[in-house]
C-alpha positions in Angstrom: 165.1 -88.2 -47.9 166.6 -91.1 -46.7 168.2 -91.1 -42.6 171.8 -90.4 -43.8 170.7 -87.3 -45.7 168.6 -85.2 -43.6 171.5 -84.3 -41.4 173.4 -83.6 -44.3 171.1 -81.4 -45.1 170.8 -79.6 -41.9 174.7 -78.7 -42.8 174.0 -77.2 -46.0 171.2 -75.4 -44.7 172.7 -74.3 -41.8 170.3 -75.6 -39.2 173.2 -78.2 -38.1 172.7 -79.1 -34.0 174.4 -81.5 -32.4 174.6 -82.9 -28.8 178.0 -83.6 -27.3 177.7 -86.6 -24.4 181.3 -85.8 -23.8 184.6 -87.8 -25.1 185.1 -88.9 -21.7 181.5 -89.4 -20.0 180.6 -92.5 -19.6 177.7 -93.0 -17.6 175.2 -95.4 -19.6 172.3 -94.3 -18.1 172.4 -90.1 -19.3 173.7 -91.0 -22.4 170.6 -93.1 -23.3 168.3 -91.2 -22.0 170.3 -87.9 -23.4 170.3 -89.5 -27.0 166.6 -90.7 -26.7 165.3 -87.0 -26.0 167.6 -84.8 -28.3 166.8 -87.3 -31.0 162.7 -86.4 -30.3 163.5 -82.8 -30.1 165.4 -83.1 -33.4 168.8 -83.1 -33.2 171.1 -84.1 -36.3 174.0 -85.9 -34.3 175.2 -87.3 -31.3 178.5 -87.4 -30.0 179.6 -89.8 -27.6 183.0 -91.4 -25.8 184.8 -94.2 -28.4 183.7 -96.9 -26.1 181.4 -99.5 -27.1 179.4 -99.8 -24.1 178.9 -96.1 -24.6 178.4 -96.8 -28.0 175.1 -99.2 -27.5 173.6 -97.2 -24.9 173.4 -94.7 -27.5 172.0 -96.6 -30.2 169.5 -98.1 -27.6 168.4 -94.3 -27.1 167.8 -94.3 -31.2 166.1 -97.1 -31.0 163.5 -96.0 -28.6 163.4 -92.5 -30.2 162.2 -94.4 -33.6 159.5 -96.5 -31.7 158.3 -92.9 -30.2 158.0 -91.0 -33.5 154.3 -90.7 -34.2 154.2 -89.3 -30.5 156.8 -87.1 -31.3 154.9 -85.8 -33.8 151.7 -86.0 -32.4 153.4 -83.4 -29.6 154.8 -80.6 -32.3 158.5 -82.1 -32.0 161.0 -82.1 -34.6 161.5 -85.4 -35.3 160.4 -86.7 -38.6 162.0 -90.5 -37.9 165.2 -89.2 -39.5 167.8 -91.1 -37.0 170.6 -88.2 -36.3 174.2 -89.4 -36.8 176.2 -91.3 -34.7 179.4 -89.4 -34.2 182.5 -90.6 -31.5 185.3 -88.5 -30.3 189.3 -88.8 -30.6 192.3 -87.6 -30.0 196.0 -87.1 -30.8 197.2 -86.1 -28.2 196.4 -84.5 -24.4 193.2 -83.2 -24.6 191.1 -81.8 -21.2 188.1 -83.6 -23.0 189.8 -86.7 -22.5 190.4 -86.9 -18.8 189.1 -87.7 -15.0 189.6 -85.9 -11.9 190.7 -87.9 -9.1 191.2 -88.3 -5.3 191.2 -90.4 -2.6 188.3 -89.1 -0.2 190.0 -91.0 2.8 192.2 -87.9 2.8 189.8 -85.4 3.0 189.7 -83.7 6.4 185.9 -84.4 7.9 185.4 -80.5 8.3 185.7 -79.6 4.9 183.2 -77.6 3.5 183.5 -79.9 0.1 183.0 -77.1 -2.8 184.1 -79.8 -4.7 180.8 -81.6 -4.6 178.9 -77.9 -5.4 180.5 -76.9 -8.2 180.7 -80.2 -10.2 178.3 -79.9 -13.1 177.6 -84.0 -13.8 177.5 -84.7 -10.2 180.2 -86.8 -10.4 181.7 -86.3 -7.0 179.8 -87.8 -3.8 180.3 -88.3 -0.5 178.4 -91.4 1.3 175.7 -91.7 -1.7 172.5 -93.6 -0.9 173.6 -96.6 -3.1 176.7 -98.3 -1.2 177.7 -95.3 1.1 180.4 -94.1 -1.6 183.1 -91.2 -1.6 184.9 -90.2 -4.2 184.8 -89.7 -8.1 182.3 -91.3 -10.1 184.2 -91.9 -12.9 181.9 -92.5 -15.4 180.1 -89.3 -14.8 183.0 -87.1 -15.0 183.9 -85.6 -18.4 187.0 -84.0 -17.4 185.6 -80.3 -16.8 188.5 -79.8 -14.1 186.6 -77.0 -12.0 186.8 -79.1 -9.0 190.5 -78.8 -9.0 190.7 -75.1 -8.2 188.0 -75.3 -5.8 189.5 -77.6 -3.5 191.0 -75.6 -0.6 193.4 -78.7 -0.2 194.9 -79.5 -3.7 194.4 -82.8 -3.4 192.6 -83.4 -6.6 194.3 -84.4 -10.0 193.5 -85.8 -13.1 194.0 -88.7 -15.2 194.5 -88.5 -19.0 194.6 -91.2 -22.1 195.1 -90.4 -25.8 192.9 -92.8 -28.5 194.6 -95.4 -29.5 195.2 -95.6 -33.2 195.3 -99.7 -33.4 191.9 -100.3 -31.5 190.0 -97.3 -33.6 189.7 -98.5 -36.7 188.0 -101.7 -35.4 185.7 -99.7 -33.7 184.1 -97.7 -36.3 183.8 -101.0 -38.6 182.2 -102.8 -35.8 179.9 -100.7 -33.5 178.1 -98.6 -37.2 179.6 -95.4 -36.3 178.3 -92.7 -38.9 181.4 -90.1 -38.2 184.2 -89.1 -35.7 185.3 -86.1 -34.5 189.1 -85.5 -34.2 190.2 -83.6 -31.0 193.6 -81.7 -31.7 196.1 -78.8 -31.0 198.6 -76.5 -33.3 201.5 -78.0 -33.9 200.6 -81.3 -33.7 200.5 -82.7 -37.3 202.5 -85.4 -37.1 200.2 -87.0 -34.2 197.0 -86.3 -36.1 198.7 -88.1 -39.3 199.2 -90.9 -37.2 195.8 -90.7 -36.5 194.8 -90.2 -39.4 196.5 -93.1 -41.2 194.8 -96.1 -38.3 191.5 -95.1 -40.0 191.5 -93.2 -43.5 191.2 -96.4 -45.5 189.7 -98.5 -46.1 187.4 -97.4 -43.0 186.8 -93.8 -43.5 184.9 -94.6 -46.8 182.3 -95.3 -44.1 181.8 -92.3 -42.4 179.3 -89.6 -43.7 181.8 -86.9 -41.7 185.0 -85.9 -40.0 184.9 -83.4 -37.6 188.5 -81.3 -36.4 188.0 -80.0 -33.2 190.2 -77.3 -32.1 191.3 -74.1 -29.6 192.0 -71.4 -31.2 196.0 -70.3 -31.5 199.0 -68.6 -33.2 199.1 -70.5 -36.8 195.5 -71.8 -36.3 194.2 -71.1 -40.1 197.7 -72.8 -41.7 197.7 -76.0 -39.2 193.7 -76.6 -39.9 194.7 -76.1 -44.1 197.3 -78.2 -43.6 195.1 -80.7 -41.6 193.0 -80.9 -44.8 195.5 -81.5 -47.8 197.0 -84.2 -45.6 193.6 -85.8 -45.3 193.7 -88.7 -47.9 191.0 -90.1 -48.9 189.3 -87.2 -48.1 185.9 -88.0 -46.0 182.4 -86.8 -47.7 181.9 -83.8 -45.4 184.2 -82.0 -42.9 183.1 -79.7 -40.1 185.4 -77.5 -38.6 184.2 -77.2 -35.2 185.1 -74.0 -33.0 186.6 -74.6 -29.5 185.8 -71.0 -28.5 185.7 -72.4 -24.7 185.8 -76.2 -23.7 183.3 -77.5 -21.4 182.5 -74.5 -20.4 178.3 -73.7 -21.6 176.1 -73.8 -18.5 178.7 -71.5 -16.9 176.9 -68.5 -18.2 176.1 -66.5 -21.0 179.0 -64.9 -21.2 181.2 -68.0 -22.5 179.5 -68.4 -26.2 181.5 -65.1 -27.0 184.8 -67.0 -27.2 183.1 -69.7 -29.6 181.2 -66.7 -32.0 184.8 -65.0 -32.8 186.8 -68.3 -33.4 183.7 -69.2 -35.6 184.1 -65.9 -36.7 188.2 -66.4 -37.5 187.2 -69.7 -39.5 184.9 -68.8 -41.6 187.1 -65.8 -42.9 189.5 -68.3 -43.9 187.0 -70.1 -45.9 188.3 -73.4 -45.6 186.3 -76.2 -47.4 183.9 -77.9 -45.4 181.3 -76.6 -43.1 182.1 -74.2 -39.7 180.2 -75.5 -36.0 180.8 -73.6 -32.7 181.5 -75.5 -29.6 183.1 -74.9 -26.2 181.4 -72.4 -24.2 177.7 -72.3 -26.1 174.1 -72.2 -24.6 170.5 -70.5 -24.9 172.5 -67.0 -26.0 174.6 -68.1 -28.9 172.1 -68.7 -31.4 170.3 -65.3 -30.8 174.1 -63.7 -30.9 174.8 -65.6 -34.2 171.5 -63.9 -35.6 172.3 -60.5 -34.3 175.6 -60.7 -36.5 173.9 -61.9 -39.4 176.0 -65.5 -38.8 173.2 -67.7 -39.7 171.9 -68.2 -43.4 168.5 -68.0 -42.5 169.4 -64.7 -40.8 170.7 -63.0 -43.2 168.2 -64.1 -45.5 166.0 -62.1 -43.4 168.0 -58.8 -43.1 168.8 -59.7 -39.6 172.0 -58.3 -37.7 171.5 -55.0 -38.6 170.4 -54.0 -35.3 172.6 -54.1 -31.9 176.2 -54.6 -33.5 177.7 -51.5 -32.3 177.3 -52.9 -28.5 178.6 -56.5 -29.6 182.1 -56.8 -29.1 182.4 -59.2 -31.6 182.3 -58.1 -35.8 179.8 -58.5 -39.2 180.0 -61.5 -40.9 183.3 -61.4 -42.3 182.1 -61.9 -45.7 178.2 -61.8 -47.4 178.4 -65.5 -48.0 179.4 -66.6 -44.6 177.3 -68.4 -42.2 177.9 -70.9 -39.4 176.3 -74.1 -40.5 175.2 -75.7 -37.0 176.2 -75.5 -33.3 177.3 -78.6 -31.2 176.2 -78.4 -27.3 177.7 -80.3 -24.9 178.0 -79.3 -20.8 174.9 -76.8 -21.2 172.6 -79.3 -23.1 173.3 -82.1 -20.2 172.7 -79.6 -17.4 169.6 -78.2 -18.8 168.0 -82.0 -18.5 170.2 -82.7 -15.3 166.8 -82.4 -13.4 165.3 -84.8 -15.4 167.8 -87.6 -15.0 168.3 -86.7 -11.9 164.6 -87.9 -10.7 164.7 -90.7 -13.1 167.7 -91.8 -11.2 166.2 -91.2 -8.0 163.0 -93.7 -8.9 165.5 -96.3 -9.7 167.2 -95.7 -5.8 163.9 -95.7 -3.6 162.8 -99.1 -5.6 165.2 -101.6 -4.2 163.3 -104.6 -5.8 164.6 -102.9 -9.3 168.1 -104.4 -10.2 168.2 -102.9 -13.6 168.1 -99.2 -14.5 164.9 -97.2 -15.7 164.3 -96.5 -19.1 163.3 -92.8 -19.9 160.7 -93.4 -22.1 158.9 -96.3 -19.6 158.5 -92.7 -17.6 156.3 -91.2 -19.8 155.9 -87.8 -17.4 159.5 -87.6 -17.4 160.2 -88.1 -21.2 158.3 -85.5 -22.4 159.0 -83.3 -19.8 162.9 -84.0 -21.4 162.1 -83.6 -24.4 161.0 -80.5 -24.2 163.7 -78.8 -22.6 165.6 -80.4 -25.1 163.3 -78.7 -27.9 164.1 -75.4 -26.3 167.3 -75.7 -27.3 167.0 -77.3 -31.0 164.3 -75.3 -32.0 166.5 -71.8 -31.6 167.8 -73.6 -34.8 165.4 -75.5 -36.1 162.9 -72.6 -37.0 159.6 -73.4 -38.9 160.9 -72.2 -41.9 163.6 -74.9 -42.0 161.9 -77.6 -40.6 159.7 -77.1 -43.6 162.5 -76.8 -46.0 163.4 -80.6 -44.8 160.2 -81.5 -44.8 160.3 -80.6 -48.4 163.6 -81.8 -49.5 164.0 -85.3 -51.8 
């Protein structure tokens, strides 16, 4: 099977798992070393921020992945040197993914307990960090979350937005060897996502292997994403219609995949074309939830879901030939290998005499420790059975 396929084919087999970097994080470091372990574990995409500089850290991380495959192996991984794709993130309009908090430290009174700081999940906010003394926002660490605006007993933090740019899109998916986008949008906003649409459906969308529609789930939901589709022209190879159920909202706790399961749920009963992903709000539970409801085609293939529904309050599969063909992770996937970076980071900080960063995989302790964690997550999807089936496929 050649590279472009075998995600492909982790779509129709419904063993699709994708890692989000965020649409709006931007810290070069994480998202190398995030590409470079999900891609050993075996993930089928990456998502990152429509910025070229984001853009090559990433494909440095899928580099190093296919110099590390035979050790991948070697360790019982899923990688079979099958590069996932390379997806990037848009929008059409105001999107939480595609923001920053902000605020000027100077203001903050000395005697605040700074909950802000705690309850950031990137770590993006610091006060007096060991680099250069900093306070503040690091901005390329924040992905636009917003839990530290509540939390501050002040109200002094706010947020910055942008919207993508139709002109400097196209461009950038001819240029940087982009495999796919994802399109962020709302109901009632077909006009903007025409728009959109139009900067890059031709001659540049010829290119891409898929097109993703992200969206929050809403009065008129199933008529704006069909009307989303008969506008799109040429229409892209594959479309995914990924499930919002909860933005950026995974490592909160288990709880949050439920809102994802029933919009997947809502989809799937529509029966669009194209394939259905959850997002927003998944983690460890929502694959053994998608089992227990018979969501999966390799569950229902084995009878499962007949047990435990009664106490779920979500319903069946809508329809015997339903099933959710992948899940996309995104706040809950970084966290889980926060640790990780964070001690990678923290080598590069007690060595002064290092001016450039350090490279996961030139920490071999660390990478595989990474990758690991990382193939706790994928393999809830990638069972034997289906890693076989890949194996097996032309």
């Amino acid at each position: 099977m050649s590279d472009m396929l075998a995600p492909l084919q982790s779509l129709q087999q419904g063993h699709w798992f994708k890692l989000i970097c965020g649409a709006s994080f931007q810290h070069l470091p994480a998202v190398r070393s995030l590409t470079l372990a999900y891609t050993l574990a075996g993930a089928d995409c990456i998502d990152v921020a429509a910025d070229p500089a984001v853009i090559a850290a990433a494909q440095a991380g899928l580099q190093a992945a296919k110099d590390l495959v035979r050790d991948a192996q070697k360790r019982g991984f899923g990688f079979q040197g099958n590069l996932p794709l390379l997806m990037v993130s848009l929008n059409d309009g105001e999107d939480p993914h595609f923001r920053k908090a902000e605020f000027n430290s100077r203001n903050c009174p000395t005697d605040c307990p700074r909950p802000c700081e705690k309850i950031c999940p990137a770590q993006a906010i610091v006060f007096n960090n060991l680099k250069d003394s900093y306070s503040g926002i690091v901005a390329e660490k924040c992905y636009g979350c917003g839990r530290c605006i509540p939390a501050c007993p002040y109200e002094m933090i706010d947020t910055a937005s942008y919207v993508s740019t139709p002109g400097a899109i196209a461009p950038l998916i001819m240029s940087t060897g982009i495999d796919a986008i994802e399109i962020h949008t709302q109901i009632g906003r077909l006009a903007e996502f025409q728009r959109l649409w139009a900067a890059i459906a031709t001659p540049w969308a010829v290119n891409l292997k898929v097109i993703a529609i992200s969206c929050n789930d809403g009065e008129g939901l199933i008529d704006y994403l069909q009307a989303i589709y008969n506008l799109m022209s040429p229409r892209p190879q594959v479309v995914i219609w990924q499930t919002d159920g909860r933005s950026m909202s995974g490592d909160i706790g288990d709880g949050t995949t439920i809102a994802a399961v029933k919009l997947g749920q809502k989809v799937l009963a529509a029966n669009l074309p194209g394939y259905v992903q959850l997002a927003g709000g998944t983690n460890s539970y929502t694959v053994p939830k998608l089992k227990e409801l018979g969501l999966l085609q390799e569950a229902r293939e084995q009878g499962a879901g007949s047990k435990g529904e009664n106490s779920s309050p979500l319903h069946p599969a809508p329809r015997p030939s339903a099933s959710i063909a992948g899940v996309a992770y995104g706040s809950y996937a970084r966290v889980l290998l926060s640790p990780i970076l964070e001690k990678l980071e923290n080598k590069e900080v007690s060595n002064t005499s290092i001016k450039t960063s350090i490279r996961l995989e030139e920490e071999p302790e660390l990478l595989w420790q990474a990758v690991e964690l990382a193939h706790t997550l994928v393999s809830q999807l990638k069972s034997q059975r289906s890693l076989q089936l890949a194996e097996r496929s032309p």
